[in-house]
C-alpha positions, 0 to 999 in steps of 0.5 A, a space after each residue: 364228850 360230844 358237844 350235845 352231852 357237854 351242853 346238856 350236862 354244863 350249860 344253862 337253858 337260853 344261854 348263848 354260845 360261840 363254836 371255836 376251833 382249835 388251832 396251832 396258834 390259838 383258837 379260830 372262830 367256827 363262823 363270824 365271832 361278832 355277828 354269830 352266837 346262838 342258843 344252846 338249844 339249836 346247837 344242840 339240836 344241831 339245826 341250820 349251820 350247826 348241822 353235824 356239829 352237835 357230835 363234835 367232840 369238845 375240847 374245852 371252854 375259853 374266854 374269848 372277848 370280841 367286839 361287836 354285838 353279843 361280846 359276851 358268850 360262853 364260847 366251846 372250842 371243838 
């Protein structure tokens, strides 16, 4: 499923979220993970830096808590 469709279907309006990559070793944050959350709605619109991303295929939903502001996410690995 394409990250617009999963947000669509799975993730609430206003909810902030975290774009992850996958790696061998775990997951890397897409952008600064303590300064840069965004809301569903731009993502999905694919505005800004999130250009292009918004057809991204999604591999699944982690848990991962950062320090800094907004430790709490929904954070989307694609």
């Amino acid at each position: 499923m394409i990250l617009k469709d999963f947000i669509e279907e799975f993730v609430r309006p206003n909810t902030l979220i975290r774009l992850w990559k996958e790696t061998k070793g775990g997951h890397q944050p897409l952008f600064d993970p303590k300064d840069l959350v965004e809301m569903e709605w731009r993502i999905k619109r694919g505005e800004g830096i999130y250009k292009g991303l918004e057809d991204s295929p999604v591999v699944g939903v982690t848990d991962i808590l950062v320090k800094g502001n907004y430790t709490e996410a929904v954070n989307i690995v694609i």
